[in-house]
N, CA, C and O atoms as a Maestro MAE file, in Angstrom:
{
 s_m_m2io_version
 :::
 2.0.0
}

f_m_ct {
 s_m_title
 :::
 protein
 m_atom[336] {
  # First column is atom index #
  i_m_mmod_type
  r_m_x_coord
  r_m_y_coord
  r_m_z_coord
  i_m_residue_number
  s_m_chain_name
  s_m_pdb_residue_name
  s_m_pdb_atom_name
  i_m_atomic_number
  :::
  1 25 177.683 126.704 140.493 1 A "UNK " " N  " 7
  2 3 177.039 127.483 139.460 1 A "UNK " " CA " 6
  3 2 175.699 126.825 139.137 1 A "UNK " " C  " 6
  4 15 175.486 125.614 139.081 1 A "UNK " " O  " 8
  5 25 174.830 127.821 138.934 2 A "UNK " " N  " 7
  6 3 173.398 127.395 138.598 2 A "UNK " " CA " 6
  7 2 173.506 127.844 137.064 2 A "UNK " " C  " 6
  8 15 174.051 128.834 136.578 2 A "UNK " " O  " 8
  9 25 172.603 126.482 136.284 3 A "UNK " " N  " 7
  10 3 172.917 126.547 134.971 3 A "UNK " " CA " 6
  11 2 171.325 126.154 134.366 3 A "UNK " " C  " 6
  12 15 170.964 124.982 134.476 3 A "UNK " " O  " 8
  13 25 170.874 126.642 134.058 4 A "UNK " " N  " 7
  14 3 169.304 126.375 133.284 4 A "UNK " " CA " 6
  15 2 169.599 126.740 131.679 4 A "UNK " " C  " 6
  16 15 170.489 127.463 131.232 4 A "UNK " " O  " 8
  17 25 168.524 125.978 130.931 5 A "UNK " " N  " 7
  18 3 168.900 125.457 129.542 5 A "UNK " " CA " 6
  19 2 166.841 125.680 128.862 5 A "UNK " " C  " 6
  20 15 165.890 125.081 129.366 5 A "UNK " " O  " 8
  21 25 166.796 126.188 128.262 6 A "UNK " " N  " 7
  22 3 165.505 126.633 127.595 6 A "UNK " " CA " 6
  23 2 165.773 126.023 126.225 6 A "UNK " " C  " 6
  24 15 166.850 126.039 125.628 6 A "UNK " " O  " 8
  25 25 164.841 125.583 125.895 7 A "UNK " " N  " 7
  26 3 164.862 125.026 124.276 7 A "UNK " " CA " 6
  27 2 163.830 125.228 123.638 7 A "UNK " " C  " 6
  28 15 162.890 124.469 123.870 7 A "UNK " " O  " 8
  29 25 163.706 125.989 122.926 8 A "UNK " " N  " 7
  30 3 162.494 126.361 121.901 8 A "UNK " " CA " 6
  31 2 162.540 126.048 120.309 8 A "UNK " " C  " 6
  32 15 163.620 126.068 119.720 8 A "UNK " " O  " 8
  33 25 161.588 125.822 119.783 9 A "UNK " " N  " 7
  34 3 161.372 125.834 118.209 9 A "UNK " " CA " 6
  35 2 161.553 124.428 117.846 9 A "UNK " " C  " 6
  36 15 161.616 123.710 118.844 9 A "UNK " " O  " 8
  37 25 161.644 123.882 116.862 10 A "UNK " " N  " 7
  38 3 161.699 122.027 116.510 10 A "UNK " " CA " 6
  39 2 160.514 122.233 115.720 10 A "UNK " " C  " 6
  40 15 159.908 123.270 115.449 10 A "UNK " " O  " 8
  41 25 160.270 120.814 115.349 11 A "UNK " " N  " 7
  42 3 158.974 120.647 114.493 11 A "UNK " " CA " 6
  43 2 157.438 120.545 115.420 11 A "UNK " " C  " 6
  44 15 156.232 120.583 115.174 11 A "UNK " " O  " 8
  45 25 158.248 120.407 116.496 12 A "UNK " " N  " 7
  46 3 156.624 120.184 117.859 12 A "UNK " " CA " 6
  47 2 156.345 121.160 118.621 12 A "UNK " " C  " 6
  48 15 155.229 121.242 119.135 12 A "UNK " " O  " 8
  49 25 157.526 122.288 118.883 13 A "UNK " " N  " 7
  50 3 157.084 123.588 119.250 13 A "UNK " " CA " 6
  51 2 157.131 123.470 120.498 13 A "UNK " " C  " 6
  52 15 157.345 124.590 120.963 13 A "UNK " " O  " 8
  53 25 156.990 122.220 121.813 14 A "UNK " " N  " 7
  54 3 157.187 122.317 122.668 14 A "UNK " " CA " 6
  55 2 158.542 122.551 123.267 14 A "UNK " " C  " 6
  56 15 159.592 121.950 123.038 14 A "UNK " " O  " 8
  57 25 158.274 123.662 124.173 15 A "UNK " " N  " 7
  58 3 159.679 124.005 125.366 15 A "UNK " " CA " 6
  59 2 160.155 123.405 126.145 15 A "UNK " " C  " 6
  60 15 159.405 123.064 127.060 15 A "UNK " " O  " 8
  61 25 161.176 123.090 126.198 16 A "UNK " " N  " 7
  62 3 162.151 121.932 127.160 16 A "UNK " " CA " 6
  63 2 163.043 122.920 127.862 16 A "UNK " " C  " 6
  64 15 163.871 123.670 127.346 16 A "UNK " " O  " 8
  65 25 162.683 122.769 129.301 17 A "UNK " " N  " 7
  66 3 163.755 123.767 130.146 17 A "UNK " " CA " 6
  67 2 164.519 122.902 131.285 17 A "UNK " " C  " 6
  68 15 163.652 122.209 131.819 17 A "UNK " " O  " 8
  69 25 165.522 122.704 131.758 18 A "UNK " " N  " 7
  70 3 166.325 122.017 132.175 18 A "UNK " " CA " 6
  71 2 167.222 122.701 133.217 18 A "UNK " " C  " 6
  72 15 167.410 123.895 132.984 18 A "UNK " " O  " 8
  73 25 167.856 122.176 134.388 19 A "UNK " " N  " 7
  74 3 168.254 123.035 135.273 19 A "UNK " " CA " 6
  75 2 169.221 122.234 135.806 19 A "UNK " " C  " 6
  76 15 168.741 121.113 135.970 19 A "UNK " " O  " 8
  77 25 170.407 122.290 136.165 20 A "UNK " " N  " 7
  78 3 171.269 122.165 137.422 20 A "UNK " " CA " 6
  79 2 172.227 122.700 137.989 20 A "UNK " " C  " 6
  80 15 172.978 123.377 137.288 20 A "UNK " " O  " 8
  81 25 172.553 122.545 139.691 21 A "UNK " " N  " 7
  82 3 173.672 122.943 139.872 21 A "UNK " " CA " 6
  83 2 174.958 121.951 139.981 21 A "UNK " " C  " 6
  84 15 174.990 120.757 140.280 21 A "UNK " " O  " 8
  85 25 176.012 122.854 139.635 22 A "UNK " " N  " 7
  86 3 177.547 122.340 139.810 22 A "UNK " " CA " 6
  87 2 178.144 122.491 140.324 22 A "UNK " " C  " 6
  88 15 177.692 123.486 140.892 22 A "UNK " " O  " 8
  89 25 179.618 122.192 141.014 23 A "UNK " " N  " 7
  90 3 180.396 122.681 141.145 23 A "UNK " " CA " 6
  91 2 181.547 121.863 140.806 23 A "UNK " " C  " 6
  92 15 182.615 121.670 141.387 23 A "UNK " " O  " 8
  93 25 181.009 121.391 139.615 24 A "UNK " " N  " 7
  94 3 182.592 120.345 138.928 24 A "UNK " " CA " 6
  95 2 183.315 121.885 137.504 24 A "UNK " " C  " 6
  96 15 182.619 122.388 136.622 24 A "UNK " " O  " 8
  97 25 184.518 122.152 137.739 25 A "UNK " " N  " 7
  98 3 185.412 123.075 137.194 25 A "UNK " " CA " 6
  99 2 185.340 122.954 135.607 25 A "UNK " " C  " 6
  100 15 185.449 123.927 134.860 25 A "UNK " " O  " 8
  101 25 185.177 121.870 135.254 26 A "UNK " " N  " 7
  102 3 185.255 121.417 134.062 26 A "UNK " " CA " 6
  103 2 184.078 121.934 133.325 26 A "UNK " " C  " 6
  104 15 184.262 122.708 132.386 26 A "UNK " " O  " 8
  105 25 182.596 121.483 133.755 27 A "UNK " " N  " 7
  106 3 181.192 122.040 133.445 27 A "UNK " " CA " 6
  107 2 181.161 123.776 133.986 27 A "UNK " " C  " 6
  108 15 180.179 124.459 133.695 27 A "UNK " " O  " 8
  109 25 182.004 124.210 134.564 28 A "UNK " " N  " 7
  110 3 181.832 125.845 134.598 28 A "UNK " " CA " 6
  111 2 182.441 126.258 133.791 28 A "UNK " " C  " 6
  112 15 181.894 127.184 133.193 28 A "UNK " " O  " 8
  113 25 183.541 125.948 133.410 29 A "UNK " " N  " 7
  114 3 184.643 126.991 132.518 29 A "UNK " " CA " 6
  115 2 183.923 126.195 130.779 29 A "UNK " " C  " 6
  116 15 184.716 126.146 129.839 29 A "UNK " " O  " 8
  117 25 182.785 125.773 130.614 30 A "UNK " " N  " 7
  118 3 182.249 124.918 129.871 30 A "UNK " " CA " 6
  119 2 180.894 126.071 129.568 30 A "UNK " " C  " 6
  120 15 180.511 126.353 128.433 30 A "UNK " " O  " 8
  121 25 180.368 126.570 130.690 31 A "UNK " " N  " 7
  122 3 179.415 127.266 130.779 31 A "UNK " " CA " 6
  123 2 179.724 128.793 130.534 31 A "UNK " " C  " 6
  124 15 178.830 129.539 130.136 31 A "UNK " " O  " 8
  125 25 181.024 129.255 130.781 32 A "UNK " " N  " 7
  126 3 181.322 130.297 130.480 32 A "UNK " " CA " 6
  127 2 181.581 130.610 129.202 32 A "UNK " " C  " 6
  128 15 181.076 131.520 128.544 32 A "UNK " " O  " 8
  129 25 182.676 129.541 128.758 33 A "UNK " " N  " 7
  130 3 182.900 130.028 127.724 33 A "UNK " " CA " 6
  131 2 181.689 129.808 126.315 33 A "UNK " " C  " 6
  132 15 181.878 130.131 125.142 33 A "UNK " " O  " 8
  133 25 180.557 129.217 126.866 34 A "UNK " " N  " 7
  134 3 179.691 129.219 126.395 34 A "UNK " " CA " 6
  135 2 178.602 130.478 125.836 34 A "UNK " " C  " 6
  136 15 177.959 130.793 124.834 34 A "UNK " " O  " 8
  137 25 178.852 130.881 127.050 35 A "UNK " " N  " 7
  138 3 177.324 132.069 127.337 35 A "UNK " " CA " 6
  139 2 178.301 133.125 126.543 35 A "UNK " " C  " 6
  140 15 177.800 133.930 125.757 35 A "UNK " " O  " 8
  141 25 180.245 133.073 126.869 36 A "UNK " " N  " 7
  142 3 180.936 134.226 125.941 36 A "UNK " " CA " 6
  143 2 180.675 134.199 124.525 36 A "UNK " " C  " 6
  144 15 180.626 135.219 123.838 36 A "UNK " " O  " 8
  145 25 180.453 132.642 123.946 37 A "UNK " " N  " 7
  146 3 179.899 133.050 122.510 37 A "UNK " " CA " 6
  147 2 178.562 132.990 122.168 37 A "UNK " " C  " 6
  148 15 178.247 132.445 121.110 37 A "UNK " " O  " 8
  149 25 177.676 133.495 122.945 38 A "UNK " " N  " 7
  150 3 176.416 134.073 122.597 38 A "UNK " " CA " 6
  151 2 175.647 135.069 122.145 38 A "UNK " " C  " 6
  152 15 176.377 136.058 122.068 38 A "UNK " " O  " 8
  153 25 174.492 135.351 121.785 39 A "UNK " " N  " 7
  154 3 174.244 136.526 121.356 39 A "UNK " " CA " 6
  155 2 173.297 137.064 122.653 39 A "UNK " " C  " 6
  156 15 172.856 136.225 123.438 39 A "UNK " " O  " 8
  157 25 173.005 138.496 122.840 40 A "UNK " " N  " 7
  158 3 172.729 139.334 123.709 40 A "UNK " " CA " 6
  159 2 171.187 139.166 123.321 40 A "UNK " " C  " 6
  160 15 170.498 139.224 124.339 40 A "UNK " " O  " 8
  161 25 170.375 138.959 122.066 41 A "UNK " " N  " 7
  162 3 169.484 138.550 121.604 41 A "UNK " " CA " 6
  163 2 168.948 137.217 121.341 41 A "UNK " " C  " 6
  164 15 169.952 136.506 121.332 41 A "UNK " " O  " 8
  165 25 168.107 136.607 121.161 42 A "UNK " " N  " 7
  166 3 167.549 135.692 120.418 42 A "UNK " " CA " 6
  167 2 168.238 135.743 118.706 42 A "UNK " " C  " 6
  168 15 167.789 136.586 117.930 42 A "UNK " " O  " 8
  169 25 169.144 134.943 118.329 43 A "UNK " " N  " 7
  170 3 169.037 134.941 117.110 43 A "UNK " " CA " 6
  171 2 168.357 134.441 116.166 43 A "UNK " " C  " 6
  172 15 167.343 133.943 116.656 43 A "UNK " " O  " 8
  173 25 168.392 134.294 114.890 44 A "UNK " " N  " 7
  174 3 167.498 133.316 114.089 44 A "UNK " " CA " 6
  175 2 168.398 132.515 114.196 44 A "UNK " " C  " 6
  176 15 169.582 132.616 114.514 44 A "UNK " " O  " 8
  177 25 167.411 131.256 113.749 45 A "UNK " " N  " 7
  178 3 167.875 130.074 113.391 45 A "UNK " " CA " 6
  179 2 167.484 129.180 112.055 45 A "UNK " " C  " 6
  180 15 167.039 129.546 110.968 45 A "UNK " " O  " 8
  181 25 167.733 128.210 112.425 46 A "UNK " " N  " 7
  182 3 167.176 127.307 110.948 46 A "UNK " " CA " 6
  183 2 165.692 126.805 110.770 46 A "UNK " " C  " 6
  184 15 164.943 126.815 111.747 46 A "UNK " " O  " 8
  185 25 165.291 126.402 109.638 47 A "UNK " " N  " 7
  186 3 163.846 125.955 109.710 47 A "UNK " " CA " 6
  187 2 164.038 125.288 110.617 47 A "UNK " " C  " 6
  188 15 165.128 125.165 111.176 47 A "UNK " " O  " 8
  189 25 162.863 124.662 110.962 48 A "UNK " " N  " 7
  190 3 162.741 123.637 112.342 48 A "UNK " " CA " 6
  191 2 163.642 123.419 113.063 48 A "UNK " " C  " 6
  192 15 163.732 122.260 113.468 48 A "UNK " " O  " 8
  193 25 164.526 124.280 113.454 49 A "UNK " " N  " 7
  194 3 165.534 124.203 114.289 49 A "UNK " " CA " 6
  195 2 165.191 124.882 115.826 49 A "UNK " " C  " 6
  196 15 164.299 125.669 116.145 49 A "UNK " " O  " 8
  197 25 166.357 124.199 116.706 50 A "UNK " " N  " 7
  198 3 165.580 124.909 117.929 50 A "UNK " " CA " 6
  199 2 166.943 126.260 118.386 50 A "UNK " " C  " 6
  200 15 168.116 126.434 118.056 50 A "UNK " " O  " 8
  201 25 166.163 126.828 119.104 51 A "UNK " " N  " 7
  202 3 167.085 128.236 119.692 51 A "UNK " " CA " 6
  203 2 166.910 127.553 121.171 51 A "UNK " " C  " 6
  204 15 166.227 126.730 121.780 51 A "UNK " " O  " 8
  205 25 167.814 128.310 121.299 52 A "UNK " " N  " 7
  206 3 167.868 127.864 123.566 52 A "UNK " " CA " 6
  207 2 168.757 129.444 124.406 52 A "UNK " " C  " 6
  208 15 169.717 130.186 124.198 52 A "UNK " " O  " 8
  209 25 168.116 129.329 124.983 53 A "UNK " " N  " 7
  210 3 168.274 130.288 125.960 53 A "UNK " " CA " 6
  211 2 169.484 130.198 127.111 53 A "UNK " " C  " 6
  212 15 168.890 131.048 127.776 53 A "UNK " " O  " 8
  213 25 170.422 129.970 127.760 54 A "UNK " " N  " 7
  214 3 171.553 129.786 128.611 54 A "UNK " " CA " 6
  215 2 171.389 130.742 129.523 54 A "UNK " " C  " 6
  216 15 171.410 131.931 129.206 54 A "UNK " " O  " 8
  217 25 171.174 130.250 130.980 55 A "UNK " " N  " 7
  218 3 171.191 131.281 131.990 55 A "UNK " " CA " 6
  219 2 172.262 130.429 132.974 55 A "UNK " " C  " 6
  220 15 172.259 129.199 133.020 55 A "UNK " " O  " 8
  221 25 173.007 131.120 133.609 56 A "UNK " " N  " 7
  222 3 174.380 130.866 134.730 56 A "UNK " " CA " 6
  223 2 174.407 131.568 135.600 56 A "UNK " " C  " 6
  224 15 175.245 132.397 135.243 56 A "UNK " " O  " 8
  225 25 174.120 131.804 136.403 57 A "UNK " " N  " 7
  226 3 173.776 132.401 137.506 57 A "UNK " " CA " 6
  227 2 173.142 133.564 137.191 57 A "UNK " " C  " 6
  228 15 171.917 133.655 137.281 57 A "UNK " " O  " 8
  229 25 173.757 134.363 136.871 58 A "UNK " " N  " 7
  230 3 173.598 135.839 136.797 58 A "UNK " " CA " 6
  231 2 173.514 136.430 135.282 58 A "UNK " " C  " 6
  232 15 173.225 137.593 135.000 58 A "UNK " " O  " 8
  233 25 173.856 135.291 134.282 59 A "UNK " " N  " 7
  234 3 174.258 135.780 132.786 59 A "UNK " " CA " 6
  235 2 173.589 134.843 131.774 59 A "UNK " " C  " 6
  236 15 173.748 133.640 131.567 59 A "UNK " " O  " 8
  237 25 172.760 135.793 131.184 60 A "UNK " " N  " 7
  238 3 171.810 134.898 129.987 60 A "UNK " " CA " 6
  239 2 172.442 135.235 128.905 60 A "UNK " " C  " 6
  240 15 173.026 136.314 128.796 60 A "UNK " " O  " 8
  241 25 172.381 134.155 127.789 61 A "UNK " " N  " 7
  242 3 172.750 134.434 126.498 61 A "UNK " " CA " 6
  243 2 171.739 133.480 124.951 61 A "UNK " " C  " 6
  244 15 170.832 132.655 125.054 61 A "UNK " " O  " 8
  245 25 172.080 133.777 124.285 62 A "UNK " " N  " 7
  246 3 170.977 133.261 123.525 62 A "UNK " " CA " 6
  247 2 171.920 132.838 122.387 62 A "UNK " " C  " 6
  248 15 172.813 133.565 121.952 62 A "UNK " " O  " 8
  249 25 171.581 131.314 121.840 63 A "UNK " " N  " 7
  250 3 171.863 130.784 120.559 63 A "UNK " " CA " 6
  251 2 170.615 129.553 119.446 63 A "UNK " " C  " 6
  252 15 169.565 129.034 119.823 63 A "UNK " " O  " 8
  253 25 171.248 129.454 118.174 64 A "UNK " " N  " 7
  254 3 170.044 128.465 117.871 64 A "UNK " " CA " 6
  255 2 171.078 127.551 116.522 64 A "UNK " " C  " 6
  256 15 172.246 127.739 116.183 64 A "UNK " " O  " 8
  257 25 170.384 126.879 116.180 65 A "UNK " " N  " 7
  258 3 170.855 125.659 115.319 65 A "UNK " " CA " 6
  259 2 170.468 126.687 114.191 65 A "UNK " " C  " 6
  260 15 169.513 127.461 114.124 65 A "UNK " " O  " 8
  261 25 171.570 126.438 113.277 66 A "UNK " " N  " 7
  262 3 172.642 125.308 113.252 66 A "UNK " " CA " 6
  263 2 173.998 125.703 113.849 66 A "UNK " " C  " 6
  264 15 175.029 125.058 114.043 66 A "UNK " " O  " 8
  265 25 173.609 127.139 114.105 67 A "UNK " " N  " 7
  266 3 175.336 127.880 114.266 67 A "UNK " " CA " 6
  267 2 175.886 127.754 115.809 67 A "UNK " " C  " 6
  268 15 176.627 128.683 116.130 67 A "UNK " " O  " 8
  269 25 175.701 126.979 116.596 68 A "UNK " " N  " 7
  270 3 176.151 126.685 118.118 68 A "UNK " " CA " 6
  271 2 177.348 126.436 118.082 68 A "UNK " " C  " 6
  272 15 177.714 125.720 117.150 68 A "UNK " " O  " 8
  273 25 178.426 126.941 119.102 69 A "UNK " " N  " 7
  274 3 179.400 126.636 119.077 69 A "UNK " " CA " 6
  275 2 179.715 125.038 119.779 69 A "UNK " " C  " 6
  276 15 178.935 124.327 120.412 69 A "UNK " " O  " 8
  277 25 180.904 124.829 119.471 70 A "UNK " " N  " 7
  278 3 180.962 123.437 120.268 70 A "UNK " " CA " 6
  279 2 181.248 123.429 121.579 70 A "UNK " " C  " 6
  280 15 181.608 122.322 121.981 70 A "UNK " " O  " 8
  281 25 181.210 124.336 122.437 71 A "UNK " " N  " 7
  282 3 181.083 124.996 123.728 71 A "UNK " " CA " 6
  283 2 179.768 124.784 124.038 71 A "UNK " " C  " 6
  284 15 179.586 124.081 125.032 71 A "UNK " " O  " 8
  285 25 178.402 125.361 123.234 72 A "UNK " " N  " 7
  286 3 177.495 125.816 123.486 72 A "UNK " " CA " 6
  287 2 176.675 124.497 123.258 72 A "UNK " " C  " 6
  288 15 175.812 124.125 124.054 72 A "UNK " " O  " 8
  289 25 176.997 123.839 122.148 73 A "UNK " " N  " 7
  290 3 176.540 122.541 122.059 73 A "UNK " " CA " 6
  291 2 176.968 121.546 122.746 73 A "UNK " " C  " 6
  292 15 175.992 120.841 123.001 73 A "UNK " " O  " 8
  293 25 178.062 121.039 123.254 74 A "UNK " " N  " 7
  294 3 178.121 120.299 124.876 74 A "UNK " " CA " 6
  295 2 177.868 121.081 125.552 74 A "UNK " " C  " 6
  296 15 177.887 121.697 124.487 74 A "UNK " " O  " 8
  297 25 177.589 121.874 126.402 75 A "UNK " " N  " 7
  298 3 176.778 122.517 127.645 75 A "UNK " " CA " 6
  299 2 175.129 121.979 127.397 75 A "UNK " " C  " 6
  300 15 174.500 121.217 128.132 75 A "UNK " " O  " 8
  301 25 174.649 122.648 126.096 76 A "UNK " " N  " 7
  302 3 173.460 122.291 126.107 76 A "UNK " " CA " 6
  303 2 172.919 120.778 126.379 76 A "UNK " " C  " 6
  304 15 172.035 120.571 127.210 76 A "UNK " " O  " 8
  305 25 173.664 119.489 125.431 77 A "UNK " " N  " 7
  306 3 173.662 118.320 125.910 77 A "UNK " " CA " 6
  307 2 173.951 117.877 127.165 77 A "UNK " " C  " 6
  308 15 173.441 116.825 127.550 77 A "UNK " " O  " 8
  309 25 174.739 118.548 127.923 78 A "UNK " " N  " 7
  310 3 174.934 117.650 128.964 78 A "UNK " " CA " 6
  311 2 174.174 118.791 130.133 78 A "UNK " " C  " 6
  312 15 174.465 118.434 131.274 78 A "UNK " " O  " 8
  313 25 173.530 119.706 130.123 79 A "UNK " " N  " 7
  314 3 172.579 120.448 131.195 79 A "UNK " " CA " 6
  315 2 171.125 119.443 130.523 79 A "UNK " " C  " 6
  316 15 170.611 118.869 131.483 79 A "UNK " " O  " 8
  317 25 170.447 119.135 129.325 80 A "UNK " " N  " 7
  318 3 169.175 118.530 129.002 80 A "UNK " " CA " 6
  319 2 169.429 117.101 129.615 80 A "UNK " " C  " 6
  320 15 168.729 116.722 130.555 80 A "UNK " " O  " 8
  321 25 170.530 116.218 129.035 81 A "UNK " " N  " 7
  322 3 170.736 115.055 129.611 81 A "UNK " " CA " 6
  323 2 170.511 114.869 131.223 81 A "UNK " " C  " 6
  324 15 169.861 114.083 131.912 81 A "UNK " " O  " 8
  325 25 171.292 115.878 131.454 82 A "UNK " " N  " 7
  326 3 171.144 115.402 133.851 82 A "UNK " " CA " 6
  327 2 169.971 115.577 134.017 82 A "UNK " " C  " 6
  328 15 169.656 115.053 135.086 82 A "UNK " " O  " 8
  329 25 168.623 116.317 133.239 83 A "UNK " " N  " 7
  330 3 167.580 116.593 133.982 83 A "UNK " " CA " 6
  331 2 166.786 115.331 133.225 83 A "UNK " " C  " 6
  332 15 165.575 115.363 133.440 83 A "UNK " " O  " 8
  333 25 167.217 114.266 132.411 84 A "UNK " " N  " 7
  334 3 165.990 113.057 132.322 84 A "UNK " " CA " 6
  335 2 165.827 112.443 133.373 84 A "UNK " " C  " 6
  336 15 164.980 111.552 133.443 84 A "UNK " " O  " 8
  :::
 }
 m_bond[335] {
  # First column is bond index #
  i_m_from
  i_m_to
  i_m_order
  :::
  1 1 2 1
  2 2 3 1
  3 3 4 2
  4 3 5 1
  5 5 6 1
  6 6 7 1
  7 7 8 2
  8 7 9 1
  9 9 10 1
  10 10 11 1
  11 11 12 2
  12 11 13 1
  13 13 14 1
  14 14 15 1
  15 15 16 2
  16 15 17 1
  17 17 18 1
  18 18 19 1
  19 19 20 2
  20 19 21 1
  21 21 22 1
  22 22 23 1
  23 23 24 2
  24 23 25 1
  25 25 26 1
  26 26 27 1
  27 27 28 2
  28 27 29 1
  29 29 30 1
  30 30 31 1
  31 31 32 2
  32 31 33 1
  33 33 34 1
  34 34 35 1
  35 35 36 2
  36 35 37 1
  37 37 38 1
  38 38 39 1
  39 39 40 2
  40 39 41 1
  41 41 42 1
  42 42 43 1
  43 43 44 2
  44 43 45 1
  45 45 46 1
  46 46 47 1
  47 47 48 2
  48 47 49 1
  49 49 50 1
  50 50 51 1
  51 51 52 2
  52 51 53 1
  53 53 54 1
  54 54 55 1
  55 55 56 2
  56 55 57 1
  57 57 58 1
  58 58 59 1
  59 59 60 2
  60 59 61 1
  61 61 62 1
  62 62 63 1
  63 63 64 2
  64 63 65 1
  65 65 66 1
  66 66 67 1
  67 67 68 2
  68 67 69 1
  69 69 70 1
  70 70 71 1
  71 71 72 2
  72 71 73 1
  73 73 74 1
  74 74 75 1
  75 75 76 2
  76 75 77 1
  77 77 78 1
  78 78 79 1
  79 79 80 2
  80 79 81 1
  81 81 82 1
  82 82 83 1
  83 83 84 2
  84 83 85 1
  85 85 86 1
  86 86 87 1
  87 87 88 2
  88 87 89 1
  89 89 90 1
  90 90 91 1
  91 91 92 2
  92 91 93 1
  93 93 94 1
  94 94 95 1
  95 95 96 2
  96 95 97 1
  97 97 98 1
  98 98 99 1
  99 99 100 2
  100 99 101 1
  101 101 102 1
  102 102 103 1
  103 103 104 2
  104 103 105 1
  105 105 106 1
  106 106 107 1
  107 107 108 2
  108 107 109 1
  109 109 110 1
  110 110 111 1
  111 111 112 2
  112 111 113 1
  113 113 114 1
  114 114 115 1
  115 115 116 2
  116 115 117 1
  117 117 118 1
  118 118 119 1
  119 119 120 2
  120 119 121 1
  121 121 122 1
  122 122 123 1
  123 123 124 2
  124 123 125 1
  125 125 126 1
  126 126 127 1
  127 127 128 2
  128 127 129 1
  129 129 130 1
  130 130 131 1
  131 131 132 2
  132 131 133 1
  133 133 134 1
  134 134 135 1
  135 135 136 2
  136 135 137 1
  137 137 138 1
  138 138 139 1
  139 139 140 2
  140 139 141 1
  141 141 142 1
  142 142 143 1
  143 143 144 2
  144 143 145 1
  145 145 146 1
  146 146 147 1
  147 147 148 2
  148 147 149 1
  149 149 150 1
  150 150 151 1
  151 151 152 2
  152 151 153 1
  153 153 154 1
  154 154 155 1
  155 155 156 2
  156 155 157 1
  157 157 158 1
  158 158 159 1
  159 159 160 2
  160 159 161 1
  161 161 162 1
  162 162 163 1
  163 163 164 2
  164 163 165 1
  165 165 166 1
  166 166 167 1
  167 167 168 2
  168 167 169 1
  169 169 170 1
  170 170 171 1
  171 171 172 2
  172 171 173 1
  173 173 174 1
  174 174 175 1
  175 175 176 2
  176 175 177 1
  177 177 178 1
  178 178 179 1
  179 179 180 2
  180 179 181 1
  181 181 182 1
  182 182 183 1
  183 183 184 2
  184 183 185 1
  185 185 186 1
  186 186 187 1
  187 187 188 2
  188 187 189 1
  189 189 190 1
  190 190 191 1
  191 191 192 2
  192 191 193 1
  193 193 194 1
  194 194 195 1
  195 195 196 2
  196 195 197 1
  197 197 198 1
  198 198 199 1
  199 199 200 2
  200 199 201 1
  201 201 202 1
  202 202 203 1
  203 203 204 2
  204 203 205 1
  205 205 206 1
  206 206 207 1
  207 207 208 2
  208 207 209 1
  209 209 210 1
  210 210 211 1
  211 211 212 2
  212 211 213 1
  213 213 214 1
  214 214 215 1
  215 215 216 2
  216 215 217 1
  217 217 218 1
  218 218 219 1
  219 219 220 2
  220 219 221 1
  221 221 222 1
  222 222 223 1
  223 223 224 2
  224 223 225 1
  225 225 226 1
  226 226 227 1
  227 227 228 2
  228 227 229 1
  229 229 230 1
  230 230 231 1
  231 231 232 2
  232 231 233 1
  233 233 234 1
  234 234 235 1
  235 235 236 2
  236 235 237 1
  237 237 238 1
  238 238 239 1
  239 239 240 2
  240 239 241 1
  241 241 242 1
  242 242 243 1
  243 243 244 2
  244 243 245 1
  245 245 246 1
  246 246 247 1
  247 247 248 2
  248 247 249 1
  249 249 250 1
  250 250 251 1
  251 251 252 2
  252 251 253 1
  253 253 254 1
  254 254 255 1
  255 255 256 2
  256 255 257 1
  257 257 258 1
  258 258 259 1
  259 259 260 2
  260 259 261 1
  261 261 262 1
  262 262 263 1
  263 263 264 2
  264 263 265 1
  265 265 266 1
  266 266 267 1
  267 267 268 2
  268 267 269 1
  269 269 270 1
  270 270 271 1
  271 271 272 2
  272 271 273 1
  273 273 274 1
  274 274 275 1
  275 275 276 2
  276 275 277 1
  277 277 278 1
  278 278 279 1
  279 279 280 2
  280 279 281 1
  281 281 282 1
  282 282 283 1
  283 283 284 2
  284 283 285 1
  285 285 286 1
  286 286 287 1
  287 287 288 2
  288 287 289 1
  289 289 290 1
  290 290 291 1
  291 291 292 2
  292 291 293 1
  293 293 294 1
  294 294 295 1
  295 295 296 2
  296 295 297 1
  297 297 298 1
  298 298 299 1
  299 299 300 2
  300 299 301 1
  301 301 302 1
  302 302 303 1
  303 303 304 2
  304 303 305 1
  305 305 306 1
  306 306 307 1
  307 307 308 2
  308 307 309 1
  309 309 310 1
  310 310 311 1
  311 311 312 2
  312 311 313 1
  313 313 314 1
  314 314 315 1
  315 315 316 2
  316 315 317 1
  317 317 318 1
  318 318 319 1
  319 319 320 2
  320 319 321 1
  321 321 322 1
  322 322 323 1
  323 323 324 2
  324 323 325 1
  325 325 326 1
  326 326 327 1
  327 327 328 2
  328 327 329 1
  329 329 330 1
  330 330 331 1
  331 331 332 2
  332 331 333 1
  333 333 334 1
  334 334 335 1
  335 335 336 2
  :::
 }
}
């Protein structure tokens, strides 16, 4: 599975986009059930908070701080982390 990670909004405004592929079972069923609790939109978020974008192969979804699930928030950490 191809998994890219977009990060927008913060106090600096710069975009952080992040990419890898997998095929460990654990980080897919991680990614799915991720993108399942997303919104079909961009939602709002918090002041200076960031929104991020989730794309998986074929399926984008959209979330932002503070309301990430804890699905959505380990995926996001550990897709930004592999790409330092």
């Amino acid at each position: 599975m191809h998994i890219t990670v977009i990060r927008t909004g913060g106090q600096g405004g710069q975009p952080r986009r992040a990419a890898l592929d997998t095929t460990d079972t654990e980080l897919t069923e991680l990614a799915r059930t991720a993108l399942a609790e997303g919104h079909e939109t961009p939602p709002v978020g918090g002041p200076e908070g960031f929104s991020y974008e989730i794309i998986a192969d074929d399926t984008t979804t959209y979330c932002a701080d503070p309301r990430l699930t804890p699905a959505q928030s380990a995926l996001i950490t550990r897709v930004l982390h592999a790409a330092e």
